[in-house]
C-alpha positions in Angstrom: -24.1 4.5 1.4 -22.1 1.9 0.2 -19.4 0.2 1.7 -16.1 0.7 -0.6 -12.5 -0.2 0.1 -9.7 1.4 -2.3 -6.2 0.7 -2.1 -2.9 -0.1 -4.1 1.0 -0.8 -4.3 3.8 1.3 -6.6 5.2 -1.1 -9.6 8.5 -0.7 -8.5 9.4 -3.8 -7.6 7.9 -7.4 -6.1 6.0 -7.3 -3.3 7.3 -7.7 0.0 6.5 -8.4 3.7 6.8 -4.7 4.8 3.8 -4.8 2.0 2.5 -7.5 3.6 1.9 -7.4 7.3 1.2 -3.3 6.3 -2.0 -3.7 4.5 -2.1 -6.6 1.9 -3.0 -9.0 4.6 -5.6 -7.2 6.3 -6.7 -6.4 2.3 -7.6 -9.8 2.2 -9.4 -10.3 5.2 -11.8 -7.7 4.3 -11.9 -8.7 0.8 -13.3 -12.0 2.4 -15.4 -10.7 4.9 -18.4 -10.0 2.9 -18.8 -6.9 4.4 -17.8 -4.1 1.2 -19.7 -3.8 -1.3 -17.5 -3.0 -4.2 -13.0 -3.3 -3.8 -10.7 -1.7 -5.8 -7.4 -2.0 -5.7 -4.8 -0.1 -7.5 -1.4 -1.1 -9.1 -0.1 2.8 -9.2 2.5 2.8 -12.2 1.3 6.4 -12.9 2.9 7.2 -9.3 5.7 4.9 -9.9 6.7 7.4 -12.7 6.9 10.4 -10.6 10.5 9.1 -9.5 11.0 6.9 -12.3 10.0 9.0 -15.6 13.2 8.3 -16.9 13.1 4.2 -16.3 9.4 3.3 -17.7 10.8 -0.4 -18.3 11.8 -1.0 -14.5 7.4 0.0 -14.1 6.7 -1.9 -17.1 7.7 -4.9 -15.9 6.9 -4.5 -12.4 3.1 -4.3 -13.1 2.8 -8.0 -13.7 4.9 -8.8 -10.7 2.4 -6.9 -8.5 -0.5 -8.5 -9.8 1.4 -11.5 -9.7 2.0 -11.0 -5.7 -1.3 -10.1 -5.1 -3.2 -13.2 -6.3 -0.9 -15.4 -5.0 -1.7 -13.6 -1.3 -5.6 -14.3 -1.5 -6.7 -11.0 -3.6 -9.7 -12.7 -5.9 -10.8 -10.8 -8.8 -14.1 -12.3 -8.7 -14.0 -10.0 -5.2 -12.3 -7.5 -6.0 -11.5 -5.2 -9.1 -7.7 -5.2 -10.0 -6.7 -2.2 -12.2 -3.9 -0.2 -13.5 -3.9 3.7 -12.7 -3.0 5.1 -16.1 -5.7 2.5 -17.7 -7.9 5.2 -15.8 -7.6 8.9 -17.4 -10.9 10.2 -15.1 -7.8 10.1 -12.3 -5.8 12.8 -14.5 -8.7 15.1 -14.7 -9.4 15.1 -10.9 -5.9 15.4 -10.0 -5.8 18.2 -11.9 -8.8 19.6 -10.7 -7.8 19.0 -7.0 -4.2 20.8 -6.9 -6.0 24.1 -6.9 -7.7 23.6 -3.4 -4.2 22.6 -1.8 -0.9 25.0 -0.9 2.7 24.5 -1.9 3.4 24.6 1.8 0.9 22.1 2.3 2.4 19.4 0.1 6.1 20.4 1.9 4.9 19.7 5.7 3.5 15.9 4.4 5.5 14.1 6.7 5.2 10.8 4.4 6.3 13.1 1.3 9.3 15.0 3.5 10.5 11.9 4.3 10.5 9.9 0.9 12.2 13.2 -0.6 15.0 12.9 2.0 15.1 9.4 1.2 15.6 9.7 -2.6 18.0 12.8 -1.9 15.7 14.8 -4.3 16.8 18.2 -2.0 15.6 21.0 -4.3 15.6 18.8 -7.4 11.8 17.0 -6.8 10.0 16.7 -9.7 7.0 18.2 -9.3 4.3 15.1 -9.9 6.6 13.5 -6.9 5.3 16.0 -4.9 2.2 15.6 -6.1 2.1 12.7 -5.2 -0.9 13.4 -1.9 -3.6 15.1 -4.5 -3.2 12.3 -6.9 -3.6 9.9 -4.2 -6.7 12.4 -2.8 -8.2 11.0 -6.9 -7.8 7.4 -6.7 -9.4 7.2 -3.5 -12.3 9.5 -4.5 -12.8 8.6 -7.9 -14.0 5.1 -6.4 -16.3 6.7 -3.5 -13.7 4.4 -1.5 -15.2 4.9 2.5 -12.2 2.9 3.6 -8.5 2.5 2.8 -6.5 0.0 4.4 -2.9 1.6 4.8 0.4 1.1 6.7 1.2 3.8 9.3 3.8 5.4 7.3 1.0 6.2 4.6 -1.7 7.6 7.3 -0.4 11.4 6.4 -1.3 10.9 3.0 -5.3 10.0 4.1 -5.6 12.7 6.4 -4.4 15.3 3.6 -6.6 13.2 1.3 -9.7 13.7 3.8 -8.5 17.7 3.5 -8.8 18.2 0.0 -12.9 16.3 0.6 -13.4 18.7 2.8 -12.6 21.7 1.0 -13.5 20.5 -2.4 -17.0 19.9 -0.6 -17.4 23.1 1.1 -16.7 25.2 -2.2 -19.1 23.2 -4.6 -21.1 21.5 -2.5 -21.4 17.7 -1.2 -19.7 15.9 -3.6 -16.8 13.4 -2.3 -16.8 11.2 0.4 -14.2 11.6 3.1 -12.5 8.3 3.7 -11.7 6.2 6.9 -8.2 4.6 7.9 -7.6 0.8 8.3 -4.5 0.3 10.0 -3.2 -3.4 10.8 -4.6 -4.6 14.5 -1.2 -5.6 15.4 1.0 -2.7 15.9 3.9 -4.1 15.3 2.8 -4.8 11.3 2.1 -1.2 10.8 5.3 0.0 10.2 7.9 -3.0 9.9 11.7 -2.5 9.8 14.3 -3.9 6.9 16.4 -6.3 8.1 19.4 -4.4 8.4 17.4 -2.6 11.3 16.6 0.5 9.3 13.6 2.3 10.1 11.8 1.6 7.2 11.9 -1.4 4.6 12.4 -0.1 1.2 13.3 -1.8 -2.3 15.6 0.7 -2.7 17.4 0.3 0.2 17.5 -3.7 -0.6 16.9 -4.4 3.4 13.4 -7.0 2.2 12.3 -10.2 2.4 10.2 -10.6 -0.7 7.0 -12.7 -0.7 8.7 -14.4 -3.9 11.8 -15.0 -2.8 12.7 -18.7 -2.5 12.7 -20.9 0.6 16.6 -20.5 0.8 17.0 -17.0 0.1 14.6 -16.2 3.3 16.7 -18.8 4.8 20.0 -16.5 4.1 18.5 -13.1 4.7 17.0 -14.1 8.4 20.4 -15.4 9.7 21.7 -12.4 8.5 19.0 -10.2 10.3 20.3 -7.2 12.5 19.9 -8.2 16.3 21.4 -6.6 19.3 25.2 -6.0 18.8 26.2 -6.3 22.2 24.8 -9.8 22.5 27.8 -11.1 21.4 28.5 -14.0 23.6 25.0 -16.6 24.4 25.7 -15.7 28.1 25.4 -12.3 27.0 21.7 -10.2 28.2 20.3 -9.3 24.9 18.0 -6.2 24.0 14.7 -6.5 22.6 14.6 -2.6 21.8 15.6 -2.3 18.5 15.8 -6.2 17.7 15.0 -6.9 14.1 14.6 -10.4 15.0 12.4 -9.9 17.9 10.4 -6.9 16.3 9.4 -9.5 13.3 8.7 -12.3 16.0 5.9 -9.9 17.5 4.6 -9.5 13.6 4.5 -13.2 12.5 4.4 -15.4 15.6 1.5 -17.5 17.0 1.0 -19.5 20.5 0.7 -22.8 18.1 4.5 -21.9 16.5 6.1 -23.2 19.7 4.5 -26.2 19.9 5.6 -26.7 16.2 8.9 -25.3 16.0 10.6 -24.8 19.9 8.5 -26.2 22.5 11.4 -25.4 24.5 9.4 -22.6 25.4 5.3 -21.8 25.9 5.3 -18.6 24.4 6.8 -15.3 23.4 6.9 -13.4 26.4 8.9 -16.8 28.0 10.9 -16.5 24.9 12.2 -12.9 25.4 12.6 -13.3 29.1 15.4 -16.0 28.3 17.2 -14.1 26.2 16.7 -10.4 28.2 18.2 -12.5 31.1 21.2 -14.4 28.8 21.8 -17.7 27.8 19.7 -17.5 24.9 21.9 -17.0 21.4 20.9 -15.1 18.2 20.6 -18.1 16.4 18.4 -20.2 17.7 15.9 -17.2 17.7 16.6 -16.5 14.0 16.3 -20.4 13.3 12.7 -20.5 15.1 11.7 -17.2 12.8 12.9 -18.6 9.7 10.5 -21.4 10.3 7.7 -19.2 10.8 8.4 -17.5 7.7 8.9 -20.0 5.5 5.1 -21.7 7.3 4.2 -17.6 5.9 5.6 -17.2 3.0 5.2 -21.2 0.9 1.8 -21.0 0.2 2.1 -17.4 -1.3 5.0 -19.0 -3.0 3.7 -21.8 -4.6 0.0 -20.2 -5.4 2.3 -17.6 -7.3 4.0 -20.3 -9.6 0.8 -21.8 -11.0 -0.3 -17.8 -11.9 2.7 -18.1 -13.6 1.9 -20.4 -15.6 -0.8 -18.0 -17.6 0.5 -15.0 -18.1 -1.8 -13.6 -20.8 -5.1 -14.5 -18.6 -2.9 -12.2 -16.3 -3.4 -9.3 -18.1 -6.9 -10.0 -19.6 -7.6 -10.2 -15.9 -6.0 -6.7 -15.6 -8.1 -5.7 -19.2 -11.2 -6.1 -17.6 -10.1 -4.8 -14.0 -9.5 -1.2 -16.0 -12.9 -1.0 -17.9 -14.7 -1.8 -14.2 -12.8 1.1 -12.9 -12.9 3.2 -15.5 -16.9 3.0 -15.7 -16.6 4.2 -12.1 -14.0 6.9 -12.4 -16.6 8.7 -14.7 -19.7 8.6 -13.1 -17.2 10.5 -10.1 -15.9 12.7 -12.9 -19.4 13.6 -13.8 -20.7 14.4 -10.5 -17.3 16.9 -9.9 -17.5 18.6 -13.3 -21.5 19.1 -12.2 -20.8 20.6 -8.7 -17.8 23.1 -10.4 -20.3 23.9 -13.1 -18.1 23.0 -15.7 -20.3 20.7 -17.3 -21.0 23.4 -19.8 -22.9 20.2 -22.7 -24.8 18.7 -20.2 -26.3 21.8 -18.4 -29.8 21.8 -20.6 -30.6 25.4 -17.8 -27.3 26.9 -18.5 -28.0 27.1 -22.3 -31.2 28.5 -21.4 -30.2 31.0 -19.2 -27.7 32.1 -21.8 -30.0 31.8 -24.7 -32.8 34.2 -22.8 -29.8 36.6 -22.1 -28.7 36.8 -25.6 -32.3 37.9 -26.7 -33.1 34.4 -28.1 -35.9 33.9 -26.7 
């Protein structure tokens, strides 16, 4: 069987390092590897309309931003195929197809989907391809044969109710689909990381991110402004690494060589955070050795993005020929569902036979 990786980012916005450190790093890494055979990965504007139908300019717009971000973090199109989901109508038909294997109730427990409703304050007013949202992400992944998915923790719900609807779809019409595995990021810490206002979650629309576009001085301004421990408020002060933005982001993006570059003052990390556990160690000289290590992070994405944006138009012929590539594999996926639900009523030479010889016609 082959070895396929399927994954993808909402157009609602740049790309940032919650993005990052989540999945699009450790996309690359196995994009590089050598060890997949095929890679797809997604820009979801179809998904971004569920809570957008009524701002299709804000996705518009985004798409090219995404693609954008993701070339200039290592994604290669000669490795990978780059597509848009509504360049893909195969994904339409399966969704469809899918939301009669799964409950109401179902959809409502989702954690991931209960928690991005009470996020949105959508209460009883969700619009109903929001939630959705699991079955159509049960398509993409399917209609690619994907094996693996590379996700952050906060979208592992969504695979497991994605490896339900396999398992049923399979066990009505026969072995069809293939039931995906999880990638999660090695580092724990990168699974899930907070905004830096020390919210649980970072989120465009809670405007708590550091974007992987954002210029050298605006990551500059929005790490000294990071939420650290508030009763560290003199140096002498013992701080708190529970909660720390600054110190949770540290365990995310820091190496043993970025001491020796940027405070040899200390050997490593766990040095680090005994200092300032005990006192004598001030917020600011922490947040000044982690806006070096971002900025080491976050240039070369930088820069690689402003020579892609130099040609836009090879962007999106670059996107043209993503969406015939995935297209082309949508249907062959298509084909084999309609075949197991024996709805494939034109291609079925036996059915027409069957029905001919009952009709008396031969």
């Amino acid at each position: 069987m082959k070895k396929v990786i399927l994954t993808g980012d909402r157009p609602t916005g740049r790309l940032h390092i919650g993005h990052y450190v989540g999945s699009l790093r450790e996309r690359v890494k196995l994009q590089n590897s050598g060890a997949y055979d095929d890679i797809y990965i997604m820009i979801a504007d179809a998904q971004a309309l569920t809570d957008n139908a009524e701002h299709p300019e804000k996705v518009r717009s985004n798409v090219l931003e995404v693609a954008l971000d993701y070339l200039a973090c290592g994604i290669d199109p000669g490795k990978s195929t780059i597509f848009i989901q509504s360049a893909v109508p195969q994904l339409t038909e399966l969704t469809f197809y899918y939301m009669n294997l799964v409950t109401l109730s179902r959809l409502q427990r989702n954690p991931t989907v209960k928690s991005e409703i009470k996020m949105r304050d959508f209460e009883n007013s969700i619009p109903v391809g929001f939630l959705c949202y699991p079955i159509s992400q049960a398509a993409d992944i399917t209609a690619f044969k994907a094996t693996t998915v590379p996700v952050g923790e906060d979208q592992a719900p969504m695979l497991e109710q994605c490896r339900e609807i396999v398992h049923k779809f399979n066990s009505v019409y026969g072995e069809t689909l293939i039931e995906p595995e999880m990638v999660l990021p090695e580092n724990a810490d990168c699974r899930r990381l907070p905004g830096i206002d020390g919210k649980a979650k970072m989120s465009k629309s809670l405007g708590n991110c550091i974007y992987l576009s954002d210029t050298a001085d605006e990551v500059e301004k929005k790490v000294k402004g990071m939420y650290t421990d508030p009763t560290h408020i003199k140096v002498s002060d013992p701080g708190k690494l529970e909660g720390n933005t600054v110190f949770t982001y540290l365990d995310a993006f820091c190496k043993p060589e970025h001491f020796e570059r940027y405070l040899s003052d200390y050997p490593n990390l766990d040095e680090l955070k005994a200092h300032y556990t005990r006192g004598g160690l001030g917020d600011m000289k922490v947040k000044k050795f982690l806006a070096a290590i971002m900025q080491e992070e976050l240039t070369p994405i930088r820069e690689r993005r402003k020579e892609f944006e130099k040609d836009i138009p090879a962007i999106y012929e670059m996107l043209r020929r993503g969406c015939e590539t995935a297209r082309a594999t949508a249907a062959e996926t298509l084909d084999d569902v309609r075949k197991a639900m024996k709805i494939n009523y034109f291609d079925d030479a036996e059915l027409i036979a069957e029905q001919a010889k009952r009709f008396g016609q031969e």
